[in-house]
Each structure stands twice: as C-alpha cells, then as structure tokens.
N, C-alpha and C positions, 0 to 999 in steps of 0.2 A: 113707383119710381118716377120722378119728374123729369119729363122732355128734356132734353139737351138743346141746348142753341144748337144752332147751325157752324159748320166747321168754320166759315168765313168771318164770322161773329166771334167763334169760342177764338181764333189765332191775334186779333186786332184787340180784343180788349183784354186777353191775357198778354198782350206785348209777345206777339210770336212764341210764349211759352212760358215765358222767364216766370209770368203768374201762377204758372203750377210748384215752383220750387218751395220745399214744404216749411222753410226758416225765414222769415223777412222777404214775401216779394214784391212786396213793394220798394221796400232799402236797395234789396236788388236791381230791380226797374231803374230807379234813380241813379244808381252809383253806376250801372250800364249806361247809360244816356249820357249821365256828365264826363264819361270817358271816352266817348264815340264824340259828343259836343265838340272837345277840348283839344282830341286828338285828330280830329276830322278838319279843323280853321272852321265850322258852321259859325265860328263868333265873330269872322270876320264880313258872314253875310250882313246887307244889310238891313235895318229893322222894317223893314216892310215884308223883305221877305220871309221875316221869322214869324210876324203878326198872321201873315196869312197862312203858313204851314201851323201854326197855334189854333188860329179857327178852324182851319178845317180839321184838324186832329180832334180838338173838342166837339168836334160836330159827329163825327164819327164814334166819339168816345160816348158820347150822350144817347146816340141811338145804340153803341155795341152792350152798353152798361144797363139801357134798360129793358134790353132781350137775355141779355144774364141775369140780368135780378129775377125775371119773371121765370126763370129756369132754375135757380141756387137759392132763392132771396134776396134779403136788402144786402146789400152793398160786401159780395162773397168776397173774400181775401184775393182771389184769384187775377180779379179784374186788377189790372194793373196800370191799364192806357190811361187814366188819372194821374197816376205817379208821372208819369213822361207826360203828359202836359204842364202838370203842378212846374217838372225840375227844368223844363226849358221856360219857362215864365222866370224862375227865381237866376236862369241862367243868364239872363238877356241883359241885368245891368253888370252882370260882369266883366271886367277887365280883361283881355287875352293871357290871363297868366293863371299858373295852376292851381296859386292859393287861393284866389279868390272864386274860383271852379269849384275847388275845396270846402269855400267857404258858405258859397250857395246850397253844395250839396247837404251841408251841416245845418243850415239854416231851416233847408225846406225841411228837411226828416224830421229835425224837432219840433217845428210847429205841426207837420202832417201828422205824427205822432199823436203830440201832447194833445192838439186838439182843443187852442184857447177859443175863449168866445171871439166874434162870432162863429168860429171853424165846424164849432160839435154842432151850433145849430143847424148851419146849412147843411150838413152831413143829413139830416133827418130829411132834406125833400125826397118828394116821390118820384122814378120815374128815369132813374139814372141822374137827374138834378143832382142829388146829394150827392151821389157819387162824385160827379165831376166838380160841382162846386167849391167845394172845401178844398181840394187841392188847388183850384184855381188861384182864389186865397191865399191860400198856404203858399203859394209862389209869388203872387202879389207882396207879402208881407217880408217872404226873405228874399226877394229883389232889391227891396226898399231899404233892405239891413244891409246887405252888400253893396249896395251905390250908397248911402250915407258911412258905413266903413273906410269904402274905395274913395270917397270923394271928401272925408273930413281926416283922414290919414291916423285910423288908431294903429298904426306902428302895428299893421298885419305882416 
C-alpha cells in the first residue's frame, strides 16, 4: 500500500474535500469557487490583491501536488487546488456580473477538460508542475475569452 500524504497536504490540495467527490472534482472545485467568487464581492478586490492570493495558492499547490503524486501518482483526480487556481485566473477579467462568472466557469472547464495544445503538454511535467501548469493556462486562455467577449460586446 503507498504512504499517504500527510493530513495537511491531503486537505489543501484536495480543496478541503471537494477532490474526493467521486463525479467531476475538479467541475466541482471550480463551480464552488466561481460561487463563493461571485457571491462573496472577491471581484471587487483589487488585482494586486488577487495576483498575490494566486501565487501563493500556486505555491502551495505546487508543493501540496507533488507530495500527492509521490503518494497516488501522476496528476490523481483528487488533487483539485489546480482547478481553484486555474478558476480564479479565468475569473479575474470578469465583469461583476453573473454571466460573465458564468462564462469564465465555461471557458476554464473546457479548455481544462479538452486539453488543447499547449495544455496536454504541460500537463506532462514532473513534480506537481504539470499538475499546476495546465490549469494555470487554462485560466490564462479563458480570461483572455472573457475580457475580449466582455470588452468587444458579443451580445452575452
């Protein structure tokens, strides 16, 4: 049987839990986050103080991801603190309004999902890298679709 992380480790990179639910926990991860975001004003902090609750989440995620891998494997379902980085990245050019909350959370899942180039590549580092990277990405990219939506007005 392979070692277990450590309880502090297994709570932080499975998002307090939610990475244990046994259907989509990562969809879950996200869809929690953009409703706690949204419902909470965090969109009204501002972006300095989102940049720095981002790094140090990713920093946290990078070391909690690669004491899980070395426990579960490469990149186990469970790890989730990925998804909550990735969904507050794609959340930050959002608009304070629900659709475009909406629209973020649609954005990241399908590219976290689908997994276009570069995403599946970086997926493959060692180290917790992969793990974290790709979603980083994947937030990057559906940031980037929601502030050119938000900001060239396709009649969302």
């Amino acid at each position: 049987m392979p070692p277990r992380a450590p309880l502090g480790i297994r709570l932080l990179a499975t998002g307090f839990g939610l990475g244990l639910w046994p259907y989509g926990p990562g969809t879950l991860t996200s869809l929690v986050w953009t409703m706690l975001y949204a419902s909470s004003g965090l969109g009204r902090l501002p972006v300095g103080v989102h940049l720095i609750g981002i790094g140090l989440l990713f920093l946290i995620g990078l070391y909690s991801s690669a004491r899980m891998e070395r426990c579960y494997g490469p990149d186990p379902s469970r790890i989730v603190i990925d998804e909550w980085v990735g969904q507050w990245i794609a959340l930050l050019s959002a608009p304070a309004e629900w659709r475009f909350y909406g629209l973020a959370f649609a954005l990241f899942r399908l590219l976290d999902i689908g997994k276009p180039w570069p995403l599946g590549a970086l997926q493959r580092l060692p180290h917790g890298w992969g793990v974290m990277l790709d979603d980083v990405a994947a937030g990057l990219l559906a940031a980037l679709g929601v502030w050119a939506i938000s900001a060239f007005g396709a009649g969302l």
